[in-house]
N, C-alpha and C positions, 0 to 999 in steps of 0.2 A: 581638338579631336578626341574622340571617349575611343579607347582601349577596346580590343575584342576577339575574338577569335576566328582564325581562319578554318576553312573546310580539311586542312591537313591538322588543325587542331593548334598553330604557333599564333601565340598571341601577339597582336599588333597593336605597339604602341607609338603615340604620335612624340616625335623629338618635344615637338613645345611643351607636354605633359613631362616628360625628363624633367625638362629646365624650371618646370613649374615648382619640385618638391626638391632641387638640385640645394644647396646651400652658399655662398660665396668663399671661395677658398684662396691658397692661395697662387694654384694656380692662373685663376681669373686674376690676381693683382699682375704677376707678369706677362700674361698675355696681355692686360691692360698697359702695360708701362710699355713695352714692345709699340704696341699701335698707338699709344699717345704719342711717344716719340715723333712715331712716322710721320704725324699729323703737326707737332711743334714744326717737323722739318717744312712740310710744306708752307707752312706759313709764313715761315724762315727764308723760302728761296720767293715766295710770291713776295714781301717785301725788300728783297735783297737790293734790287735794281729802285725801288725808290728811294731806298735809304743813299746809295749812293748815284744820285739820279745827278746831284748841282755838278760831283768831280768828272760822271761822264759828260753832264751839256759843256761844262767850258772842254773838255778835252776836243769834243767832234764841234763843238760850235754851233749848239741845238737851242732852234725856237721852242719855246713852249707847244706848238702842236707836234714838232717829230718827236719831242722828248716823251709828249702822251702817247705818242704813236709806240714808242718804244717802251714805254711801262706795259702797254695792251697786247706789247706780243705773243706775251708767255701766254699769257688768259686768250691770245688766239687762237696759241697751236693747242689748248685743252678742247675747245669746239669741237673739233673733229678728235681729239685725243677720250676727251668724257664719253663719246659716241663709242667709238674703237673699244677702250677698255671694260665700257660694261658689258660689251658682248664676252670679253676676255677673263672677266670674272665668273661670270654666270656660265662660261665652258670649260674653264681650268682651274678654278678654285679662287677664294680669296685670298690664301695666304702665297701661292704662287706668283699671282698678277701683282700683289703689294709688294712685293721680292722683286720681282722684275721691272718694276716701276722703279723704284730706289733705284735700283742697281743699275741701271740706262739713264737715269737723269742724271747721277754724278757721274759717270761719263762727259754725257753733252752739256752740261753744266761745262765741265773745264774746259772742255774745246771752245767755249763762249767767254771763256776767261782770257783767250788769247787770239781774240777777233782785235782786224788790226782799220778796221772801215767800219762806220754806222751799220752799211750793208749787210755787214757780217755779224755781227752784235744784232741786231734784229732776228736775224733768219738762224742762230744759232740758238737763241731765247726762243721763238718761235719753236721750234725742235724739243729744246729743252720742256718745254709747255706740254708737246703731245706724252713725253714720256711721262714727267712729272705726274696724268692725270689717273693715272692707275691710282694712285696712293688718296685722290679725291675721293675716286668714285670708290674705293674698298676702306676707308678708315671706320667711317659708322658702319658701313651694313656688316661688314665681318664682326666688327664688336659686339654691336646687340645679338648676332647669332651664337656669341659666346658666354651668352648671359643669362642668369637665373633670372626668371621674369622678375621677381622684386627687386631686383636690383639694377635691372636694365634701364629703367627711366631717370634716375640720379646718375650711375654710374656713368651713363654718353652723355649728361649733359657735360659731367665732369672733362671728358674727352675733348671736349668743345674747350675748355681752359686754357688749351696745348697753343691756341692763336696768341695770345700776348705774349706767351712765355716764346713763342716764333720771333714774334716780334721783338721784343728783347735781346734777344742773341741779337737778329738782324742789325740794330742797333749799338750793340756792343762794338761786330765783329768791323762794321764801319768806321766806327771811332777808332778802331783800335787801328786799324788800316787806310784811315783815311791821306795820312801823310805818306805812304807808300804810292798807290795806285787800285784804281777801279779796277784794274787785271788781279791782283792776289786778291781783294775783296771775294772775287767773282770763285777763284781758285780754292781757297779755305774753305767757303761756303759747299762749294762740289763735294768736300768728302762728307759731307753728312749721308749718300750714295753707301757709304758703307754700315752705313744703320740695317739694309738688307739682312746682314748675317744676324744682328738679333734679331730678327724679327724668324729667320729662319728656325734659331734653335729656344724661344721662349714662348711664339704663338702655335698651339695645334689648327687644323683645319676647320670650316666650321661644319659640324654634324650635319645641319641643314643641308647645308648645297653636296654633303657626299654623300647622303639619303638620298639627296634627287638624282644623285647620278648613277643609284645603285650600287655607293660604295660602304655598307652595312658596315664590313670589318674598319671602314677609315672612321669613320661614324661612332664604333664603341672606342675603339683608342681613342678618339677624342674627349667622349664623355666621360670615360673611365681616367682619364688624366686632370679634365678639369673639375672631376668631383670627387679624387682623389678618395673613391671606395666610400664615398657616403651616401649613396645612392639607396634607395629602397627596391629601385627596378635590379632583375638579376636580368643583365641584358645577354647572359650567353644564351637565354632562354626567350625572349622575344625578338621578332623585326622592328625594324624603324620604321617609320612612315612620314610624309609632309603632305599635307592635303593635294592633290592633284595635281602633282610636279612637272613639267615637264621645261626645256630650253626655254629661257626667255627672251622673247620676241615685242622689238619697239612696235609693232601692229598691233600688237595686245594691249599697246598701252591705250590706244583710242576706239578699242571696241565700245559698244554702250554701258557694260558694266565699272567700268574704268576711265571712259573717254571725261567726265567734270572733274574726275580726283588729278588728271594728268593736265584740263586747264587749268585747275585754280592754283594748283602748287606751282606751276610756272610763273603764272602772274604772280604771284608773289615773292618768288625765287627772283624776279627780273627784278620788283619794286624793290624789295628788302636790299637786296645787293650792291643796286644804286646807289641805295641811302647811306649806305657803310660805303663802299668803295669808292664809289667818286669825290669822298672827302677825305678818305685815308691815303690817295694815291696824291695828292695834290695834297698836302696839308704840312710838309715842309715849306710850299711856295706860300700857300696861303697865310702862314704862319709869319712867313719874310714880311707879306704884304703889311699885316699890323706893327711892322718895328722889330720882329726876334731877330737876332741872330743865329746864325747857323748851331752852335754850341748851346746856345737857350731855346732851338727849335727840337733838338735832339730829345732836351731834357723834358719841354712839355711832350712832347709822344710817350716817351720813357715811363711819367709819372701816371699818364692819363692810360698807356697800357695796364699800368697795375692797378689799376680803379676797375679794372673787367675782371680780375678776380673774385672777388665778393658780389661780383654781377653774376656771375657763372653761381657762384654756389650758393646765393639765393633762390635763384632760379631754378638749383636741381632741386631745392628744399621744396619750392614750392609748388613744382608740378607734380610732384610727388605727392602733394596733401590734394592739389584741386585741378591737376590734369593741364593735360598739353595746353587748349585751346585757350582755356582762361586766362593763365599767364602770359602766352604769346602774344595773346590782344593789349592784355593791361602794357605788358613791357616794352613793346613797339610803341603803345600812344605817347605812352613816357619818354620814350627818346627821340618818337619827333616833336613833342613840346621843349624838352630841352635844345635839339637843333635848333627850333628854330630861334630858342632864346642865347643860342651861341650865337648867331645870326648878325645880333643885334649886341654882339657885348663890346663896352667901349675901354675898359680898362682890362689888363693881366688877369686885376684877379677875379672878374665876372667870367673872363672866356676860363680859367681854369674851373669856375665852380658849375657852368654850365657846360662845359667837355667832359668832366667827372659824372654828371649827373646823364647828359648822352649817353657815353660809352658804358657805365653801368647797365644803361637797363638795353641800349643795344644789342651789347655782347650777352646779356644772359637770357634775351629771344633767340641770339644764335642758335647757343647752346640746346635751347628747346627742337628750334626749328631742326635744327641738325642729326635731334635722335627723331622728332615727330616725323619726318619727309619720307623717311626708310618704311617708317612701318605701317604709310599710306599704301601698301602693296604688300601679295601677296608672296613669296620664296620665286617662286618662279619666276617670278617679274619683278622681283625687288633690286636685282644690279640694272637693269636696265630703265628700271623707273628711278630709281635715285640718279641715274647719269642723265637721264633726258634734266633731270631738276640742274642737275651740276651742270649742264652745255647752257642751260638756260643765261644760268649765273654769270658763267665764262663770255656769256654775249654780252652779258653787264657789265661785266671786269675789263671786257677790250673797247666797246662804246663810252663808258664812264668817261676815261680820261681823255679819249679824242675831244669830248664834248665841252667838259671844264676848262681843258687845254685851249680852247677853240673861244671858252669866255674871256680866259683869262688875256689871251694875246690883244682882247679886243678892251683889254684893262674895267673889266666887268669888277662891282667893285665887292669884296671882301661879304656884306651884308647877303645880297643879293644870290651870289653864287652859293652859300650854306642856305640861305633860305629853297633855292632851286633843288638842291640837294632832297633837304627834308621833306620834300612835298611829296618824294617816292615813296617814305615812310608812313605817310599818311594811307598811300594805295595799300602796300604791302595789309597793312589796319583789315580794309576794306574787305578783302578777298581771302584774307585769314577764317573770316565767317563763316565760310562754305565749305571747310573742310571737316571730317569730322573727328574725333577724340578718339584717341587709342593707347592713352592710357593704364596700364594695368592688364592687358588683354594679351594672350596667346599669339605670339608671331604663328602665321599660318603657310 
């Protein structure tokens, strides 16, 4: 939006023009560490229940389909949670709803720690799921709207990192817990819930969403904090503005102007998801199936998480020089050629050098896909169109392991089930095509 003058003479400037000439300070790195956290947690609690999936099936005595049933619940109660909370973002702020997300999941998280029936351990994670989805649907869009546009497309891919180092604790916190009980596992993991209070006193609000709600004064205390006086605008002396703000509304998502950007991001939201999830939800067992051991299964997750590191920060390096689209296509076809050569590996060290070469270029399409989704929309439909992306997901997340679950019991073998996998990765490919590059461009 170009700067201009109104008929009372107060000049009106668009926030993304702020953020255009903003600088990266230091208050962006804490508001960054705040929200990365938030997002390590989630990753942290969505693996929690699989890392300790074996102690709970011999505890309750679980087939492989209720065990999938019970990895899918959390990712069920998000469904209608991802829905709920983008309304709640897009009316009460970002940094409010991530606050309150936290702060209700570790709650229901430890009442889920002390479920004494499958029953209950279900419909408790289920709960835990709707609350958890706050912290989904607000990790990117609040961060890119805290971001100098040059810094916005590395800086969330960075954010996107937060999953293995999730996965990592999850991992630890198991091992470390395992000879105790799935109940303190479940317990420990609950107070991450108290991440809330940083997130309360290190992220400001985002300018966007308090311009659109006509809150000008929350608007420059944010800016004036996170640019820490180096601004060229003297904002006591202009308004804000976001190009044509108004509530956002899931109708808006399938008007004509928006109705392809909102299919094709789903289908691919659905395929991508697949392709990563129904192998990572399952991939202790699968793991079992080639010969590991429990304590050698731990460790290949463990190693092959830190192989998404230098996937991530490739990938922020490189959409940064050649843009979202290119690298999402390239890194997706890459990791399902390597699925499906994991598919097929007969010895240890084929499936590690083909799961290193997966989860590299996997995880650092995430990371793409994860800042690119957000800024498929515009401010006023952007929590509600990133949540419709995320329930998509979450339909993936809870279908995934019934499905696997459903192969495996039927002793589907090892080859065949990664190969099934991969071949979402392939769709994901397809339908990446028709979205288009937003790269370097003014959030509107």
């Amino acid at each position: 939006m170009t700067s201009f003058q109104t008929s009372a003479g107060t000049r009106q400037v668009g926030v993304g023009e702020i953020f255009a000439e903003m600088p990266l300070t230091r208050e962006h790195w804490k508001a960054g560490i705040a929200i990365f956290f938030s997002f390590v947690i989630e990753a942290w609690e969505m693996m929690i229940i699989i890392m300790a999936s074996d102690v709970i099936a011999a505890d309750f005595k679980l087939a492989p389909t209720k065990l999938g049933s019970l990895i899918g619940s959390i990712f069920l109660g998000m469904i209608p949670g991802c829905l709920l909370w983008g309304k709640i973002t897009d009316y009460v702020g970002r940094k409010k709803s991530m606050m309150a997300s936290l702060a209700s999941y570790g709650v229901l998280s430890l009442v889920s720690s002390i479920s004494f029936s499958y029953g209950m351990l279900w419909w408790t994670r289920f709960v835990s799921g709707v609350a958890l989805s706050g912290v989904l649907v607000s990790s990117f869009v609040y961060f890119e709207e805290l971001l100098p546009v040059k810094s916005r497309g590395r800086a969330t891919v960075y954010l996107a990192s937060g999953w293995p180092i999730g996965m990592l604790i999850a991992i630890g916190v198991t091992h470390a817990l395992r000879a105790t009980s799935w109940h303190w596992i479940l317990a420990v993991s609950s107070l991450a819930g108290l991440w809330a209070f940083v997130v309360w006193a290190a992220a400001p609000e985002s300018p966007y969403w308090a311009v659109g709600e006509g809150e000008q004064e929350l608007a420059k205390q944010s800016l004036r904090r996170l640019s820490q006086g180096r601004l060229t605008f003297d904002l006591d002396r202009i308004e804000l503005t976001v190009d044509q703000y108004k509530r956002g509304s899931f109708r808006e998502l399938f008007h004509r102007k928006l109705l392809s950007v909102t299919v094709f991001q789903s289908v691919v939201n659905f395929c991508f998801c697949w392709g990563y999830w129904a192998l990572a939800s399952w991939m202790p067992i699968l793991l079992s199936k080639k010969g590991l051991s429990t304590p050698q299964g731990d460790e290949f997750i463990a190693l092959t998480a830190l192989v998404m590191f230098p996937g991530y920060m490739t990938a922020s390096w490189l959409t940064a020089r050649y843009g979202r689209k290119k690298i999402m296509v390239i890194f997706i076809s890459l990791a399902a050629i390597f699925g499906f050569a994991f598919a097929q590996s007969m010895t240890l060290g084929q499936m590690y050098l083909w799961s290193f070469g997966l989860y590299f270029f996997n995880q650092g399409a995430w990371g793409v896909w994860d800042t690119w989704m957000g800024e498929l929309y515009p401010t006023d439909v952007r929590g509600v169109g990133y949540s419709v992306g995320l329930t998509v997901q979450r339909i993936s997340n809870s279908l995934a392991p019934l499905v696997i679950g459903f192969l495996l019991a039927r002793n589907t073998s090892f080859s065949l089930t990664v190969s099934f996998i991969s071949t979402f990765l392939v769709g994901a490919v397809i339908f990446t095509l028709f979205l288009k590059e937003t790269e370097g461009e003014v959030l509107h």
